[in-house]
C-alpha positions as CSV (number, residue, x, y, z in Angstrom):
1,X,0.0,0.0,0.0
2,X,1.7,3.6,-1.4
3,X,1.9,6.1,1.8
4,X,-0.6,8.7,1.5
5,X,1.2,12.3,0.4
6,X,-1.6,13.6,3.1
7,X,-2.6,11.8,6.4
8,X,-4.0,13.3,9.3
9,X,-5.5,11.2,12.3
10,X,-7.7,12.8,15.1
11,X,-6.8,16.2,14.0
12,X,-8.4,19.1,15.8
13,X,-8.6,23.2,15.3
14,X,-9.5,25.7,17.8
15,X,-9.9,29.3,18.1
16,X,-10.2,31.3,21.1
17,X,-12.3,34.5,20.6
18,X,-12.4,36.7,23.8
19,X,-14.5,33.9,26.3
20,X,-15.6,32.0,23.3
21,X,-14.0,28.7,22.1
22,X,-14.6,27.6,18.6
23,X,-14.6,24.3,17.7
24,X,-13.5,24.4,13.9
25,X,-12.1,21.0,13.0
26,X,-13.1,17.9,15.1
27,X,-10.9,14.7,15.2
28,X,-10.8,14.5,11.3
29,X,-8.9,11.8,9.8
30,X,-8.3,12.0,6.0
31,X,-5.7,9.9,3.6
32,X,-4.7,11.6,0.4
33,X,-2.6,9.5,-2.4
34,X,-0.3,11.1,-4.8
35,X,-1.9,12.1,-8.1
36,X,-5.2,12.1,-6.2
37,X,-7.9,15.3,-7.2
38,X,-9.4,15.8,-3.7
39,X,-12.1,18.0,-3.1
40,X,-13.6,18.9,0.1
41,X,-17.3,20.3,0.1
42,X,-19.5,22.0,2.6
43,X,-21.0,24.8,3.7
44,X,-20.0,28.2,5.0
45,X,-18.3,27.6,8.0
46,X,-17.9,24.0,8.1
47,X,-14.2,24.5,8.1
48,X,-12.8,23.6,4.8
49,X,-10.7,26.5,4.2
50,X,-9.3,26.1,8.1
51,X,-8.2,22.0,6.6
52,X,-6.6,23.4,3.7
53,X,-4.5,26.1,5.9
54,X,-3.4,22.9,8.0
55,X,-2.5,21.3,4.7
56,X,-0.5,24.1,3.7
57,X,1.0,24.7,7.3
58,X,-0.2,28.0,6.8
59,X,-1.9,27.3,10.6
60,X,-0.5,24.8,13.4
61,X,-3.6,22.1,14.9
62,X,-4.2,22.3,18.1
63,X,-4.1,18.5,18.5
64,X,-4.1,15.3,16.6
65,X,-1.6,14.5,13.5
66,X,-1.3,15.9,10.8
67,X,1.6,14.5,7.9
68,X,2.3,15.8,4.9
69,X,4.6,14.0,2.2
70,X,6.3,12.5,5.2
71,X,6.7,15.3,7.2
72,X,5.5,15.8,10.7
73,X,4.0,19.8,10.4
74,X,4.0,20.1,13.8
75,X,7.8,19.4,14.5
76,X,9.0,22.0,12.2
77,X,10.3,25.6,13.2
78,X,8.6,28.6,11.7
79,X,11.6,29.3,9.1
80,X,11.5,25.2,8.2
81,X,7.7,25.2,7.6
82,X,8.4,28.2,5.2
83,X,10.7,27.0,3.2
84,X,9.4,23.2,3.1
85,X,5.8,25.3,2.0
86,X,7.7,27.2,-1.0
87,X,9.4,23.8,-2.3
88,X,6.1,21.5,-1.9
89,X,3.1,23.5,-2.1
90,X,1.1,25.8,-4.4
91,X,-1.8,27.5,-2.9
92,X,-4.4,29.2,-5.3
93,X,-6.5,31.4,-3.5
94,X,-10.3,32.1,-4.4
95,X,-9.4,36.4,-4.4
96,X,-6.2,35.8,-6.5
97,X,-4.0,37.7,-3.9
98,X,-1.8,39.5,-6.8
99,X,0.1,42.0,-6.1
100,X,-1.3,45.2,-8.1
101,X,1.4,47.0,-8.9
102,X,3.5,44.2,-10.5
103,X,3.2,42.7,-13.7
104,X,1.8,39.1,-14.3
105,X,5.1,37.4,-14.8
106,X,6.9,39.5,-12.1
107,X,3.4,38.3,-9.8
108,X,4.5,34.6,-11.0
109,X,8.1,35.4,-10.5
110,X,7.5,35.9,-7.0
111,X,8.0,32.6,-5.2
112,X,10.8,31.9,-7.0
113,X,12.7,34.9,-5.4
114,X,13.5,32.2,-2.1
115,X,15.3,29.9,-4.3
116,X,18.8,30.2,-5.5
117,X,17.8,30.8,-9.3
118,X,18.9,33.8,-11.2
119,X,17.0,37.2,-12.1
120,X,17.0,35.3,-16.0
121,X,16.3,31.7,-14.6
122,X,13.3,33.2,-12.7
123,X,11.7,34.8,-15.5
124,X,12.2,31.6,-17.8
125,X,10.5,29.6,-15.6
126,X,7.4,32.1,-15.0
127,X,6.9,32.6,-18.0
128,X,6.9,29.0,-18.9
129,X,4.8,28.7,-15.9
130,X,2.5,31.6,-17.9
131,X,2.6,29.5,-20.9
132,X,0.9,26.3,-19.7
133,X,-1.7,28.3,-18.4
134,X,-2.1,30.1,-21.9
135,X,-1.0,33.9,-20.4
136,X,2.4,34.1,-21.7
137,X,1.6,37.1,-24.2
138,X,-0.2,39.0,-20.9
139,X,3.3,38.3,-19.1
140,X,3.6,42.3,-19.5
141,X,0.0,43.3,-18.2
142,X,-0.7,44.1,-14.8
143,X,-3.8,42.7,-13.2
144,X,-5.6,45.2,-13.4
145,X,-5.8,45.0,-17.3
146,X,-7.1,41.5,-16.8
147,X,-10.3,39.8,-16.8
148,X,-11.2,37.8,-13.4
149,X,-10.5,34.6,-15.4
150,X,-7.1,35.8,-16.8
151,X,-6.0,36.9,-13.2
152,X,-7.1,33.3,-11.5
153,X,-4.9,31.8,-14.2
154,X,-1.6,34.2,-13.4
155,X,-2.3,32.7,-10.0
156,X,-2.2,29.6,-11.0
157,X,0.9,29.9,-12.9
158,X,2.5,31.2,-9.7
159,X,1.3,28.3,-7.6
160,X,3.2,25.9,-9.5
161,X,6.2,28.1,-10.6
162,X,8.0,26.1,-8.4
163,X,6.5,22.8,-9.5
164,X,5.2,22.0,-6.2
165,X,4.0,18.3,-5.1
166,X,0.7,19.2,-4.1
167,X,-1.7,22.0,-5.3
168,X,-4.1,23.7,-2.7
169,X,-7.5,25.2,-3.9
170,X,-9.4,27.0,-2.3
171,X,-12.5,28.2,-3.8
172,X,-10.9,29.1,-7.0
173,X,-13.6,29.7,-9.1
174,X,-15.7,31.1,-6.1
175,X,-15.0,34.8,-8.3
176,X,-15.9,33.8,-11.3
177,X,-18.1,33.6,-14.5
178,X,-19.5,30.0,-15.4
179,X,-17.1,30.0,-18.5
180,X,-13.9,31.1,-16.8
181,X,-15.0,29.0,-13.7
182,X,-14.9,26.3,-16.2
183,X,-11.5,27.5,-18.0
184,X,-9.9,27.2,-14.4
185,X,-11.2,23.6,-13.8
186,X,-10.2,22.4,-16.9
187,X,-6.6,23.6,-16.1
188,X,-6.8,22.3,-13.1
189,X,-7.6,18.4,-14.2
190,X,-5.1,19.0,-16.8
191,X,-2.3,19.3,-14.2
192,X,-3.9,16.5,-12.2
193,X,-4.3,14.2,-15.4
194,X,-1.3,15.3,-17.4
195,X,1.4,16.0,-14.8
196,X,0.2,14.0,-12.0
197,X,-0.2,16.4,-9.4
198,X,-1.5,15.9,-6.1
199,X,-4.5,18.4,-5.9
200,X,-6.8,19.0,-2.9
201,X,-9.9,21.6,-3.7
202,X,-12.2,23.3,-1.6
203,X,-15.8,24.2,-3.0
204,X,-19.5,24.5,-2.5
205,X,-20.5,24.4,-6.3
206,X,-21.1,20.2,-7.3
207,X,-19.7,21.0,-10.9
208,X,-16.8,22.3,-9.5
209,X,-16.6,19.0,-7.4
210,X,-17.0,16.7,-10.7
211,X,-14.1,17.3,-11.8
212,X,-11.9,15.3,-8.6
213,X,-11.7,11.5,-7.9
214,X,-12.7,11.8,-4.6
215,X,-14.8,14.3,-2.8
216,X,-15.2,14.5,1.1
217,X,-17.7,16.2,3.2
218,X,-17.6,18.7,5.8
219,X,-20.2,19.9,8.1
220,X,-19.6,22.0,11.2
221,X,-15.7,20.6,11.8
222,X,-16.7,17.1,11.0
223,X,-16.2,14.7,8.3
224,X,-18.3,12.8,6.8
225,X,-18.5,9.2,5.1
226,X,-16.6,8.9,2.2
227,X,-17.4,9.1,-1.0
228,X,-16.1,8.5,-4.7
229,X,-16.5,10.3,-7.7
230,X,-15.2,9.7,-10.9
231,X,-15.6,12.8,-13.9
């Protein structure tokens, strides 16, 4: 049996606001493969987004284990967990998150700047990075010259600039049309299908969730049975 790239066993989230304790993740226990499309589903609240930022070791559990390709999240240092994040994960966010001022391919650029590449090695790899997503002649625009659609793709070329193991979605079409929403998706399977990455999606929208081989459901901090999809 392959190790799962994601394990987590009993895994719990908590957040303390003034006198109130919120209960945001209860003993969940989830097993990812490599090359897997994993989407988690629920409603507002239920905790999905606060999963992924355990994932991403973007936010420590309170208790229980969480493992990701191998690694024990909670044993690492705050410098180790960043630089183990840049070399292993992409994150796509739902409001893009670019930077305004800088131009697609310098946005894409950006998590390259913590490796030891050079100012010309960066830029080759973004905008190869900007050519898979079918941006490289908007490498010069800046997002504000570009549609909702276009800008969601410039994220995703800078998630996997650094051709991360696993990609983390979260609610990545949540911001747009029906026929960029389903440009997005489409690149999405196609780095799932094509160059096997590990991708874990959160969403509320079921056509969004047709696209993974396995989708999971959340409902205030719990998980629910399995069950298996196949688009």
């Amino acid at each position: 049996m392959n190790t799962p790239v994601i394990a987590t066993r009993k895994l719990v989230k908590e957040f303390v606001r003034a006198n109130f304790h919120i209960l945001a993740l209860h003993e969940i226990d989830i097993s990812i493969e490599a090359g897997a499309f994993f989407t988690l589903m629920g409603p507002s609240g239920s905790g999905k987004s606060t999963l992924l930022h355990l994932i991403a070791a973007m936010d420590r559990p309170t208790r229980g284990e969480i493992r990701v390709l191998g690694e024990d999240l909670r044993a690492l240092s705050n410098r180790a967990i960043a630089q183990w994040r840049n070399r292993h994960i992409g994150f796509i966010f739902q409001s893009f998150n670019l930077i305004p001022v800088l131009s697609a391919l310098e946005n894409v650029e950006l998590p390259l700047k913590l490796t030891d590449l050079s100012h010309r090695e960066r830029w080759e790899h973004a905008l190869t990075a900007l050519e898979l997503v079918g941006l490289a002649d908007h490498a010069d625009h800046l997002p504000g010259q570009l549609s909702g659609g276009q800008e969601q793709r410039v994220a995703i070329a800078r998630a996997i600039v650094t051709d991360p193991d696993i990609i983390l979605a979260d609610e990545p079409t949540g911001n747009l049309d029906a026929e960029a929403a389903q440009e997005v998706l489409m690149l999405l399977s196609r780095l799932n299908r094509e160059f096997g990455k590990t991708i874990v999606m959160v969403t509320h929208d079921p056509h969004a969730a047709s696209y993974a081989t396995e989708v999971r459901h959340l409902e205030k901090g719990e998980l629910k049975a399995a069950s298996s999809e196949t688009p």
